[in-house]
C-alpha positions in Angstrom: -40.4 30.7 57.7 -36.8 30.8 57.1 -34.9 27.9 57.8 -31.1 28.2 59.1 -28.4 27.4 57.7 -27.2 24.0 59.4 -28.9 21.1 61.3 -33.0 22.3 60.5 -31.9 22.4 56.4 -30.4 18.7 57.0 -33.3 17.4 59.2 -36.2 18.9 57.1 -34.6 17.6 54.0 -34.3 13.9 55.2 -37.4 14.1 57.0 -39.1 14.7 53.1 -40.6 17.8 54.1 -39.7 19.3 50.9 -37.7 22.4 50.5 -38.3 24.2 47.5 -35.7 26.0 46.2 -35.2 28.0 43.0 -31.5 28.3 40.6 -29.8 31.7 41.2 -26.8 32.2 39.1 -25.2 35.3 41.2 -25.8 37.4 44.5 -28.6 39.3 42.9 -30.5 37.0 41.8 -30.0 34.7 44.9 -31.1 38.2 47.2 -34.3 38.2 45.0 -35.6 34.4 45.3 -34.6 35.2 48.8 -37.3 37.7 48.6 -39.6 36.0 47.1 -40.2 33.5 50.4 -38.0 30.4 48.6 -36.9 28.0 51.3 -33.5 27.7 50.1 -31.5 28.5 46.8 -29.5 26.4 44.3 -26.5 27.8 42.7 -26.9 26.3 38.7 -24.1 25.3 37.6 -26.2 26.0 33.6 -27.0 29.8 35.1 -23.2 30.4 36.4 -21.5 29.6 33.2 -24.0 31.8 31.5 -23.8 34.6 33.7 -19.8 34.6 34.7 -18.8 33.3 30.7 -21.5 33.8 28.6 -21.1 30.3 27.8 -22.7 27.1 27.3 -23.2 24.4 30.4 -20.5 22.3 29.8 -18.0 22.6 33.1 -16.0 25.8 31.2 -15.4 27.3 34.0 -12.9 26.6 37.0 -13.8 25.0 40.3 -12.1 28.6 42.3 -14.6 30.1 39.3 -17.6 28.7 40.7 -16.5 28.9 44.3 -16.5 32.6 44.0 -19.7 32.9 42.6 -21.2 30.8 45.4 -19.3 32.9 48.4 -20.8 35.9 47.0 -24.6 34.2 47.2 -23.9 32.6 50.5 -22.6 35.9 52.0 -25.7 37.7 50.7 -28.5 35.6 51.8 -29.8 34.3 54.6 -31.3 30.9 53.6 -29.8 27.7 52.9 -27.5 27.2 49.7 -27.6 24.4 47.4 -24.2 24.3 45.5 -24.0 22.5 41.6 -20.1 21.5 42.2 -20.4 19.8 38.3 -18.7 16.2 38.4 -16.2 17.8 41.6 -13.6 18.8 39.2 -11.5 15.6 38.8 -10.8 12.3 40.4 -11.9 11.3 44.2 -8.9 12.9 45.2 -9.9 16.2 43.6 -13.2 15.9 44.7 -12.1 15.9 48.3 -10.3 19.5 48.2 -13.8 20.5 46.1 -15.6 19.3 48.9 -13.5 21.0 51.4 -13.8 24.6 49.9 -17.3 24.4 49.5 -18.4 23.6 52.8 -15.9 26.1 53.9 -17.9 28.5 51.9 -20.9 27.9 54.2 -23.0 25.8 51.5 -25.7 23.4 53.2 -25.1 21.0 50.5 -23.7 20.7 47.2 -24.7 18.2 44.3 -22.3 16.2 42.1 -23.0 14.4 39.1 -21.3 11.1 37.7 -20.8 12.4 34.4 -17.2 12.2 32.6 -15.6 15.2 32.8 -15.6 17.5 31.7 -19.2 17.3 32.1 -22.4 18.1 28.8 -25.4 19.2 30.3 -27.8 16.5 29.6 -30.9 19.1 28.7 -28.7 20.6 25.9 -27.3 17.4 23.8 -28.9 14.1 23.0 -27.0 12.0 25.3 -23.9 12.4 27.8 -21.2 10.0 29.2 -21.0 8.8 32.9 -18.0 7.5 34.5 -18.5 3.7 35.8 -20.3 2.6 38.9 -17.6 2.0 41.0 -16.1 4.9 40.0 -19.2 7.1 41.2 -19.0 5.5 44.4 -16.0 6.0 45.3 -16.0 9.7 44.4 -19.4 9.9 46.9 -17.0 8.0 49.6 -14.3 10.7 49.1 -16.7 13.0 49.6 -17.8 11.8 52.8 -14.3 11.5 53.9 -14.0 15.1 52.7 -16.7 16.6 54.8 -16.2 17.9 58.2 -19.7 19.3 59.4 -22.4 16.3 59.1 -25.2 18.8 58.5 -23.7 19.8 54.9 -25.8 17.1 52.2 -24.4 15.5 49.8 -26.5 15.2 46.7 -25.5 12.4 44.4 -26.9 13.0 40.3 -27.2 10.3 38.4 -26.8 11.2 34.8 -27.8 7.7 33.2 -31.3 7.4 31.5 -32.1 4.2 32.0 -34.5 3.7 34.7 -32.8 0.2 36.5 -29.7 1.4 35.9 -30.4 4.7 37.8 -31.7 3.1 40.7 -29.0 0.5 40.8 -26.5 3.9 41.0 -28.6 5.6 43.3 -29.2 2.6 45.7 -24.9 2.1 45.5 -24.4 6.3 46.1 -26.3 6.3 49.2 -24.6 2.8 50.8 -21.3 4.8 49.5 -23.3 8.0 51.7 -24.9 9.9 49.9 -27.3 11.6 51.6 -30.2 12.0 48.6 -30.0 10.6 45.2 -31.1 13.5 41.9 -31.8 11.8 38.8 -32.2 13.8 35.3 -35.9 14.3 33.9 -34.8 12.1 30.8 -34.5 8.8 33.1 -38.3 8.9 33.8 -41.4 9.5 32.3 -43.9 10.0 35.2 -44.5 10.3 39.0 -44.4 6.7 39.4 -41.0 6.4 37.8 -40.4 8.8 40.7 -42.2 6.7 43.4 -40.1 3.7 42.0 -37.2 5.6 42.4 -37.6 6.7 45.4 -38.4 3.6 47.2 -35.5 1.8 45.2 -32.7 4.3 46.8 -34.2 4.6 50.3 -33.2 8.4 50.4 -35.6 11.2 49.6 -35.0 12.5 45.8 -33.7 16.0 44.9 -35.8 17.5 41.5 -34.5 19.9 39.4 -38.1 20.9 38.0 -37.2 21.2 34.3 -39.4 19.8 31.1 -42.0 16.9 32.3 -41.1 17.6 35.7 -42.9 21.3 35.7 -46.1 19.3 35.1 -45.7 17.6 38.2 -48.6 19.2 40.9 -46.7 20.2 44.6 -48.3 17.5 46.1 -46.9 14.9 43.7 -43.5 16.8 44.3 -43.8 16.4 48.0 -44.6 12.9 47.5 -41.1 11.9 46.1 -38.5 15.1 47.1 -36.8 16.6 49.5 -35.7 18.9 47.5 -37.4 20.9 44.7 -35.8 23.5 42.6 -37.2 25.7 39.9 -33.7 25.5 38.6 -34.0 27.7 35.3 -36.8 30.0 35.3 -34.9 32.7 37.4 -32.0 33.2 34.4 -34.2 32.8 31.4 -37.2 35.7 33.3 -34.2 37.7 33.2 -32.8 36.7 29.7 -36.3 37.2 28.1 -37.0 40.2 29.8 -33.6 41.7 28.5 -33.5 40.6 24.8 -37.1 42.3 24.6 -36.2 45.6 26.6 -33.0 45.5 24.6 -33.9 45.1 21.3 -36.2 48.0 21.4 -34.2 50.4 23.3 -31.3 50.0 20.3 -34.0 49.8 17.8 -36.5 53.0 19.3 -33.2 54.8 21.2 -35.9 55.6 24.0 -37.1 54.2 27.5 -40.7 55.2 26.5 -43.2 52.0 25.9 -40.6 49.5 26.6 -42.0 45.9 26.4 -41.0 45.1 29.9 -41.6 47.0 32.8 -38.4 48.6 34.3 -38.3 48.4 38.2 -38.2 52.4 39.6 -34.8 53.0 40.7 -36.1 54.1 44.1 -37.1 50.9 45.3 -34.0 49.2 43.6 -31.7 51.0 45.6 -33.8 50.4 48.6 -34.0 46.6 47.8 -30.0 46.6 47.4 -29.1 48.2 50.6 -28.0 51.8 50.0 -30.1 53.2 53.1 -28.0 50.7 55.5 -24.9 51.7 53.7 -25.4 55.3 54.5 -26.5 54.5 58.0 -22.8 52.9 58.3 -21.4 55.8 56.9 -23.3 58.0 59.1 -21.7 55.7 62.0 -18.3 54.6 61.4 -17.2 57.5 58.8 -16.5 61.2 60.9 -16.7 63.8 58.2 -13.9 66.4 58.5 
């Protein structure tokens, strides 16, 4: 069952009744995880710098960038979106206008990491650089501040990789209030780092489910989250699909026996909306 956008995302959430969520990286590809029966969405910041720049994960594009990639999701789904906001493009003063825009977007929560920035993304390069403690928490306090509807979470990542000194950071983000606490696959090696976690913070965990983490069974998921997210495996389905469709159609110059199915155009167009667009013509535009 859908959820709404609002106070059942929040409440479900805190409640740990996990939502799980997959990583769209534009409209389309947030339409089809809607599709496919996903509680909610989360727009990756990793998938919108590869989709909008072709470029690596490493905060490249602007904050107004990123904020017109998630309008466009928001405004073409009807579940609850997770935005990536990066490190909230600058100081706790910045971070308050970031704030501001995306919840004016209509987001039900947004995620911000205590990385320097601009921000490496942790899965790509052997280590990364977070601002101090006290920094982090007052950047979650501006945010707070910042926020005007109480049913938009704020998701605190912790970007360190050492175990204590995530759940020191995660226990300080939600006293500063945060509403969960994400820490990076690198920081722990098993569910019970998780369970550690978890009881260390006092806030249900959000899990981007990336390396170790896939392994994890639902159950142990549920156990620890109130958030899951498949984070990845929408952009690189796509990425796969097209180097291999790609590479033969330059190589064969013909559609025949191509690697990858091809979805019939029929059901595309049906899929993204054509018959209710000519319905509204039919309606609103008088022919001469």
């Amino acid at each position: 069952m859908r959820m709404s956008r609002g106070s059942e995302f929040r409440n479900r959430v805190l409640a740990q009744k996990t939502v799980w969520s997959a990583g769209a990286y534009d409209a389309l590809s947030a339409r089809f995880i809607e599709a496919a029966g996903f509680d909610a969405l989360m727009t990756s910041g990793f998938g919108v710098s590869a989709s909008f720049l072709g470029q690596p994960d490493a905060e490249l594009y602007t904050m107004s960038e990123n904020l017109t990639v998630v309008r466009n999701v928001v405004s073409a789904v009807n579940v609850p979106v997770i935005a990536d906001i990066d490190t909230g493009y600058g100081n706790a003063i910045n971070v308050m206008r970031t704030i501001r825009e995306f919840e004016a977007s209509g987001v039900s929560a947004v995620i911000m990491e205590d990385q320097v920035a601009p921000k490496r993304c942790p899965i790509c390069v052997g280590g990364v650089e977070v601002i101090p403690m006290d920094e982090g928490v007052a950047k979650i306090q501006a945010a707070v501040e910042a926020r005007r509807d109480p049913n938009m979470l704020i998701i605190a990542r912790t970007d360190v990789v050492d175990p204590a000194a995530a759940m020191e950071r995660g226990r300080a983000y939600v006293a500063a209030g945060a509403d969960m606490i994400q820490p990076i696959s690198k920081c722990f090696k098993d569910i019970d780092g998780l369970r550690a976690m978890r009881e260390a913070v006092g806030a249900p965990l959000s899990l981007q489910l990336l390396g170790w983490l896939e392994k994890l069974s639902a159950d142990e998921v549920e156990e620890v989250a109130g958030m899951a997210t498949y984070a990845l495996v929408p952009l690189m389905t796509v990425a796969s699909a097209l180097k291999e469709n790609l590479a033969a159609l330059a190589e064969r110059r013909s559609t025949r026996d191509l690697p990858r199915p091809v979805t019939d155009h029929n059901s595309f167009i049906d899929f993204i909306g054509f018959p209710q667009i000519e319905e509204l013509q039919k309606r609103y535009l008088k022919t001469a």
